[in-house]
C-alpha positions in Angstrom: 67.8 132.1 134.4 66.2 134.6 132.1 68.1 137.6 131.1 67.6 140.9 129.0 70.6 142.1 126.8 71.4 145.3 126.8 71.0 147.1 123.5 74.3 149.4 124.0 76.9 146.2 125.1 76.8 142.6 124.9 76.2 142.4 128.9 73.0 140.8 130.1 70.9 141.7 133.0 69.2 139.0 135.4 65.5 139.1 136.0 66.5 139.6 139.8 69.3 142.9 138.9 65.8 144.2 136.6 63.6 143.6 139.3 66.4 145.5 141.9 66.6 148.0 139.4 62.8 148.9 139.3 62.5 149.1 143.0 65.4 151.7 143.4 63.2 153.6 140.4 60.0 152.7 142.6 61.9 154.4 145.9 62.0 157.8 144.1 58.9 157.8 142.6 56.3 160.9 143.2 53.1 159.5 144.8 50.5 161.3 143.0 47.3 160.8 141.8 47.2 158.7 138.8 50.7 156.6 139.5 49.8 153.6 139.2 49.4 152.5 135.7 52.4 154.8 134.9 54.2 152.1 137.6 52.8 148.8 136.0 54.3 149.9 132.4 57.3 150.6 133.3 57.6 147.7 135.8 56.1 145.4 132.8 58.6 147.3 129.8 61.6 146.6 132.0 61.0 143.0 133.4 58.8 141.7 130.5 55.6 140.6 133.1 54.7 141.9 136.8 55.5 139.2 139.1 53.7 139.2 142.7 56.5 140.8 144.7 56.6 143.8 142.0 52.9 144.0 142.4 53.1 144.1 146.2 55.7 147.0 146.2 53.9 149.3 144.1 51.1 148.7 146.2 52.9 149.6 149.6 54.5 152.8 147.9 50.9 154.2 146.6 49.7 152.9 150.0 47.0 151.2 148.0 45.6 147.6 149.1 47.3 144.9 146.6 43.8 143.6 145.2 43.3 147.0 144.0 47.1 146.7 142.2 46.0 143.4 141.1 42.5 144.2 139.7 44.1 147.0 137.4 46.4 144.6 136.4 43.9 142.1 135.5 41.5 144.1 133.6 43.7 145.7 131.3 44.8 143.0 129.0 48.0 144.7 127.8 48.9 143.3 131.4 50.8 140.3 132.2 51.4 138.7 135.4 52.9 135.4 133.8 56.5 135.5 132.0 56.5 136.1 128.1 58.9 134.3 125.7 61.5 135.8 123.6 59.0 134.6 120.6 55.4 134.8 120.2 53.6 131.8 118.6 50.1 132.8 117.1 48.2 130.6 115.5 45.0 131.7 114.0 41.7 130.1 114.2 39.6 132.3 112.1 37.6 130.6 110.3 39.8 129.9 107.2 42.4 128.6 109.2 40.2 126.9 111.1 38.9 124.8 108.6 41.7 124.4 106.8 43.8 122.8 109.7 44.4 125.3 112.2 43.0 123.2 115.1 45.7 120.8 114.2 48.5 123.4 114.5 47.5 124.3 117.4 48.0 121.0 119.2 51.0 120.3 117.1 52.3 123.6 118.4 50.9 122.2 122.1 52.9 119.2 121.9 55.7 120.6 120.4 56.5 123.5 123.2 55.0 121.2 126.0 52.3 124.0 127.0 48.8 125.3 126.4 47.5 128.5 124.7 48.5 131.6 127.5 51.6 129.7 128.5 55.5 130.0 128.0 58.0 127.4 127.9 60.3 127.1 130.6 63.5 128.5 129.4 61.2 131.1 128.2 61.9 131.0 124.1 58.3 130.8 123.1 54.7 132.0 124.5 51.9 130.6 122.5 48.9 132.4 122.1 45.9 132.1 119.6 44.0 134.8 117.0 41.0 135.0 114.9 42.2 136.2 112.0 45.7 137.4 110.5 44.0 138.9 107.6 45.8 136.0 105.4 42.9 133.6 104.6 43.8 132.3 101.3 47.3 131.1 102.6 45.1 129.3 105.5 46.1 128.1 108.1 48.7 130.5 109.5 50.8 131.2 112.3 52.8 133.5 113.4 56.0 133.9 115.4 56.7 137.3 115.9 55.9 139.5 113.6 57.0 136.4 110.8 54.1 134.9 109.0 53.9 131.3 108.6 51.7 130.2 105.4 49.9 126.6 104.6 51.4 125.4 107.9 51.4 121.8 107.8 51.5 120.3 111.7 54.4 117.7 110.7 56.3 121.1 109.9 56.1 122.7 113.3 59.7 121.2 115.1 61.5 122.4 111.9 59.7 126.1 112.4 60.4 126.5 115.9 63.9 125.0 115.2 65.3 127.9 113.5 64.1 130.1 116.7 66.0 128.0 118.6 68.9 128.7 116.0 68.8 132.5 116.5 69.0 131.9 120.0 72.3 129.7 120.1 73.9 131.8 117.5 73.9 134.8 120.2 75.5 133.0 123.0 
C-alpha cells in the first residue's frame, strides 16, 4: 500500500488515512463560487492523483454533476486521475535524442518498469513519461529521473539506473 511520510516524524500516512483526511477538510469547506479548482489541488497536493471517489465528493459538496468535476480535471493537464510514482522517468525524444537512440531508451525503459509512457509501476516507485527536449542535445539521448539528468544513456544501462532508485527507497525503510 502506498504511503506519504510525513516531513516533521518518521510516521507514514496510508493513501486511505489522506483520502479520510481530505474529506473531513472537504466537510468544512465554504461553497462559493469558484471552489472547485481550489478543491482538486489540494485534493491532488495531498493524495498525489484524484481518484474517482475524491472526484465524486467534491462533486456532491459543490452540488455540481461529476462530468463537470471530471471535465475540469481532464482539461487541465496539471491534473491527474491515475497514481504518480515516487520518481519521474523522462525520456526525451527531441530530435537529438531521438536520433541518437532515444526510441531505444524508451522501450528499454518500457521493459524494464513493465509499463507504457503515462503509466506507473505497481508499487508505485516510477511514472514514465516522455519530452521533446531537455535543452541537453549534445549529451543526446537523455533521460531524466526527477529532476537528475541522465547523459549518453545507453539502453543496456537502464536496470543499473533505476537500481539506485530502488536503493534510495530500501535505505528509508
Amino acid at each position: 500500500m502506498p504511503v506519504t511520510a510525513c516531513k516533521e516524524c518518521t510516521c507514514e500516512t496510508s493513501e486511505e488515512q489522506l483520502t479520510a483526511q481530505f474529506l473531513d477538510i472537504l466537510k468544512g469547506y465554504p461553497v462559493e463560487p469558484g471552489s472547485l479548482i481550489p478543491l482538486l489541488q489540494t485534493a491532488q497536493r495531498m493524495l498525489g492523483y484524484l481518484p474517482e471517489k475524491v472526484l465524486k465528493q467534491i462533486a456532491l459538496k459543490l452540488d455540481k454533476p461529476y462530468s463537470e468535476v471530471a471535465g475540469v480535471v481532464s482539461f487541465y493537464s496539471f491534473f491527474s486521475t491515475t497514481p504518480k510514482g515516487k520518481h519521474l522517468v523522462r525520456v526525451c525524444l527531441g530530435t537529438s535524442c531521438y536520433v541518437r537512440g532515444g526510441k531505444e531508451v524508451l522501450e528499454a525503459c518500457k521493459k524494464q518498469l513493465n509499463i507504457d509512457v503515462g503509466q506507473t509501476t505497481e508499487d508505485r516507485l516510477f511514472s514514465l513519461d516522455v519530452g521533446r527536449c531537455f535543452g541537453a542535445c549534445g549529451l543526446a539521448p537523455v533521460m531524466l529521473v526527477d529532476d537528475n539528468v541522465h547523459k549518453r544513456v545507453k539502453p543496456s544501462k537502464i536496470g543499473e539506473i533505476f537500481s539506485l532508485y530502488k536503493e534510495q527507497v530500501s535505505e528509508k525503510k
